[in-house]
C-alpha positions as YAML, in Angstrom:
chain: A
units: angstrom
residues:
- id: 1
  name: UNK
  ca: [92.37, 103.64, 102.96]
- id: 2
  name: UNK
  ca: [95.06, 105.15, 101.50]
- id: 3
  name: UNK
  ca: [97.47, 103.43, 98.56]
- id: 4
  name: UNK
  ca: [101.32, 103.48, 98.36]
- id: 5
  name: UNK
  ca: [103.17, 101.77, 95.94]
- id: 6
  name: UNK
  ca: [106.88, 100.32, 96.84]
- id: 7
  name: UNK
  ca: [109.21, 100.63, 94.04]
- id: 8
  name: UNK
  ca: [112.98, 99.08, 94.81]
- id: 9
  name: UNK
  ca: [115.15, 96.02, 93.88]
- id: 10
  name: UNK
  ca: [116.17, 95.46, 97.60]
- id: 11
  name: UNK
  ca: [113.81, 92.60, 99.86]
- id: 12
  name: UNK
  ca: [114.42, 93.90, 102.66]
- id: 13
  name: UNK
  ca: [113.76, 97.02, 102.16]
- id: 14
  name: UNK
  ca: [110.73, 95.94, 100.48]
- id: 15
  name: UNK
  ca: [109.49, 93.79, 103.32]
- id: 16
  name: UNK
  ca: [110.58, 96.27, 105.77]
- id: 17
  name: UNK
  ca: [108.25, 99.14, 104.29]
- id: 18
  name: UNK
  ca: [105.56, 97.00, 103.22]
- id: 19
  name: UNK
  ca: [104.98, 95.51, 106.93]
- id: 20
  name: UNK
  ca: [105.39, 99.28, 108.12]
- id: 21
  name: UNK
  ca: [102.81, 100.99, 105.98]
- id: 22
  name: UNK
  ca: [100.17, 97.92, 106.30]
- id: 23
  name: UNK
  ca: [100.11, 98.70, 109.94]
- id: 24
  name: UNK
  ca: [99.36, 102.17, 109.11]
- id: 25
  name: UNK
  ca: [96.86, 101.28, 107.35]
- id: 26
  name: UNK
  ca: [97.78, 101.59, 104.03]
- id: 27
  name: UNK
  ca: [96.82, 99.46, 101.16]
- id: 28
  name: UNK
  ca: [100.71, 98.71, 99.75]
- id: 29
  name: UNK
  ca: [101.25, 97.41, 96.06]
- id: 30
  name: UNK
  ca: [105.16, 96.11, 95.46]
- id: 31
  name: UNK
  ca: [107.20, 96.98, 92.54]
- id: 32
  name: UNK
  ca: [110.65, 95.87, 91.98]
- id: 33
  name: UNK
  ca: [111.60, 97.69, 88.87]
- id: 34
  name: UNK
  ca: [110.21, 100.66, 87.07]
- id: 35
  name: UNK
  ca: [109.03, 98.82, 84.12]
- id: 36
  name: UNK
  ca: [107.04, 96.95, 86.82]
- id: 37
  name: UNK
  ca: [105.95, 100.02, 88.52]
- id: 38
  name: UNK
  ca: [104.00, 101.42, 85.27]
- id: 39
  name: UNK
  ca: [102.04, 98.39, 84.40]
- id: 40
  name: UNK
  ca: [100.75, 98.43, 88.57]
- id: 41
  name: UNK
  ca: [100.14, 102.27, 87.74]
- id: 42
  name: UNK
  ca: [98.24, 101.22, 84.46]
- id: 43
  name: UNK
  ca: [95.24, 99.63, 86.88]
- id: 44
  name: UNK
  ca: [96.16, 101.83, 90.32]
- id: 45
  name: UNK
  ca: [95.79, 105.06, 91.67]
- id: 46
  name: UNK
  ca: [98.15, 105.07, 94.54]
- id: 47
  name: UNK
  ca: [98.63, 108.52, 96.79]
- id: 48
  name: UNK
  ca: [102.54, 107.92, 96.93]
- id: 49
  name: UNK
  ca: [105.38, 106.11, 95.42]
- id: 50
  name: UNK
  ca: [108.04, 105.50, 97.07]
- id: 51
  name: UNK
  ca: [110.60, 105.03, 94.25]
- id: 52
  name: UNK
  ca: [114.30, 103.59, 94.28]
- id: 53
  name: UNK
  ca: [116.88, 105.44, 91.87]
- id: 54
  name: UNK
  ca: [119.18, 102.42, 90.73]
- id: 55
  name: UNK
  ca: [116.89, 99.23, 89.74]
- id: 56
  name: UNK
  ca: [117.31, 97.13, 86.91]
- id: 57
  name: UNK
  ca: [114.86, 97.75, 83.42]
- id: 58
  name: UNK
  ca: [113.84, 101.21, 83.88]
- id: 59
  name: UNK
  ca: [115.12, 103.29, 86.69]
- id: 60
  name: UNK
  ca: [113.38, 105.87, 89.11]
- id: 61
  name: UNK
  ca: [114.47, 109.25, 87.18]
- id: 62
  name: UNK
  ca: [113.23, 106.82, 83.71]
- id: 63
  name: UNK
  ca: [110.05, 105.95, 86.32]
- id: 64
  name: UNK
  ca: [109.36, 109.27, 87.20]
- id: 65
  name: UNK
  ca: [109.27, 110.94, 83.72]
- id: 66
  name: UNK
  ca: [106.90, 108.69, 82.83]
- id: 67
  name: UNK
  ca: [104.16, 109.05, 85.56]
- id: 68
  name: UNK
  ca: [105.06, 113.34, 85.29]
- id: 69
  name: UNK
  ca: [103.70, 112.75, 81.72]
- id: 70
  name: UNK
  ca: [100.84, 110.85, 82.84]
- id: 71
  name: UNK
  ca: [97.25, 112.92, 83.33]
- id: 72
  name: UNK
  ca: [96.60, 110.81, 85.56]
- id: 73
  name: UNK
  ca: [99.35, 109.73, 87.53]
- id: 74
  name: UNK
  ca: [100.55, 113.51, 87.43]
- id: 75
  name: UNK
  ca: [99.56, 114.91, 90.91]
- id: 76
  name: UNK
  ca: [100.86, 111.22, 92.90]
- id: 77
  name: UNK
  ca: [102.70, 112.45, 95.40]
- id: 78
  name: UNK
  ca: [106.52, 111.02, 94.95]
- id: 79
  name: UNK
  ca: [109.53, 110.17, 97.27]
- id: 80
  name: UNK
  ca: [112.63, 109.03, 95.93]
- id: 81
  name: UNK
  ca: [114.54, 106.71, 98.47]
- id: 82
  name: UNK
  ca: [118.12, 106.24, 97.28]
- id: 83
  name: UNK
  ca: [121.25, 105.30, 98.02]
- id: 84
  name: UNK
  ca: [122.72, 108.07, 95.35]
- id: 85
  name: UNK
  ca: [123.87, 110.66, 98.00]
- id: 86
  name: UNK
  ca: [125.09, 113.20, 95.74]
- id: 87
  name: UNK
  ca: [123.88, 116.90, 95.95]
- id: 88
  name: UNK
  ca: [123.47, 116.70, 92.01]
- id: 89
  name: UNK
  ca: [121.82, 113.10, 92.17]
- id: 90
  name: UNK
  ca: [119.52, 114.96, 94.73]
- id: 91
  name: UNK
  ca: [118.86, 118.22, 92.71]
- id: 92
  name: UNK
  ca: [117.56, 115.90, 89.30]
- id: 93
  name: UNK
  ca: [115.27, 113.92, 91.26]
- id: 94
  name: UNK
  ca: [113.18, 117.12, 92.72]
- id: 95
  name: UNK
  ca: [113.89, 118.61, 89.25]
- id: 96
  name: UNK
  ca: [111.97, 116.14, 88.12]
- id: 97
  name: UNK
  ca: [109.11, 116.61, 89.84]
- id: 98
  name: UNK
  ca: [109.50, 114.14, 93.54]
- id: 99
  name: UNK
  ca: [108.05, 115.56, 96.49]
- id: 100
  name: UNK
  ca: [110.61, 114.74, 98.43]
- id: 101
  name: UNK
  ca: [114.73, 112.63, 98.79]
- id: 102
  name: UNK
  ca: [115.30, 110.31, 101.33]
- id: 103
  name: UNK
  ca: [118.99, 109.41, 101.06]
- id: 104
  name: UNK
  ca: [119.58, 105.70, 102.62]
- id: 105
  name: UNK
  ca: [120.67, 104.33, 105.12]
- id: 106
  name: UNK
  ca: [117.17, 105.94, 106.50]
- id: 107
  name: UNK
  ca: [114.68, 105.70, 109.23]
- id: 108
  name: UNK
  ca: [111.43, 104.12, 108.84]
- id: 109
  name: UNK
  ca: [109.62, 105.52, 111.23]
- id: 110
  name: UNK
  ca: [110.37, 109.31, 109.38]
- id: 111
  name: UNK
  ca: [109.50, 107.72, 106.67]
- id: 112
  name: UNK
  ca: [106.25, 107.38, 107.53]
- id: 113
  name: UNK
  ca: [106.08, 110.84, 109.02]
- id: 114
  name: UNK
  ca: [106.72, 112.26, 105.65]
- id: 115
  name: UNK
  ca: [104.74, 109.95, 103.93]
- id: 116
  name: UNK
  ca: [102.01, 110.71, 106.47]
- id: 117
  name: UNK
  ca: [102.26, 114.70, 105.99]
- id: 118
  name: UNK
  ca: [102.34, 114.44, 102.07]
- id: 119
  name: UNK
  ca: [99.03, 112.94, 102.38]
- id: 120
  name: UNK
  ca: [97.34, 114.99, 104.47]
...
């Protein structure tokens, strides 16, 4: 069974995507910060993080640094899902290393698609 991990200060997304990818079949761990994100990826190996930018403690650029530097963590595959919409906002998070940017509003159902063909 494959692992994703959630990152984003907003419920419903959270509950939305959760719900989603547990019918898929995934096994889903929730994060609603970055801060909270790296102690989950202290004890879990998930295959891809779906990270927010803008969250409180530690954000997803912050978030993403962190796991890049990470042996282990390094080759997680990463999609930032954002509501920062800006072409430079855009260019820093795959500069960083995310597989992909999903700008919100967004559909779940690609979202799974992508999600589904980064872990093939």
């Amino acid at each position: 069974m494959k692992k994703i991990l959630i990152v984003d200060d907003e419920p419903n997304i959270v509950m939305a995507l959760e719900y989603t990818f547990k019918k898929n079949n995934f096994e889903v761990f929730i994060a609603r910060d970055g801060q909270e994100a790296l102690e989950i990826l202290k004890n879990q190996l998930p295959d891809v993080i779906i990270l927010d930018v803008m969250m409180p403690m530690v954000d997803g650029f912050a978030t993403l640094e962190h796991i890049k530097k990470n042996e282990r963590l390094r080759h997680c595959k990463v999609i930032f899902l954002s509501a920062k919409n800006k072409e430079k906002d855009i260019e820093s998070g795959l500069a960083l290393g995310a597989n992909l940017y999903v700008t919100k509003p967004f559909s779940v159902k690609k979202l799974v698609e992508q999600v589904h063909e980064l872990t093939q």
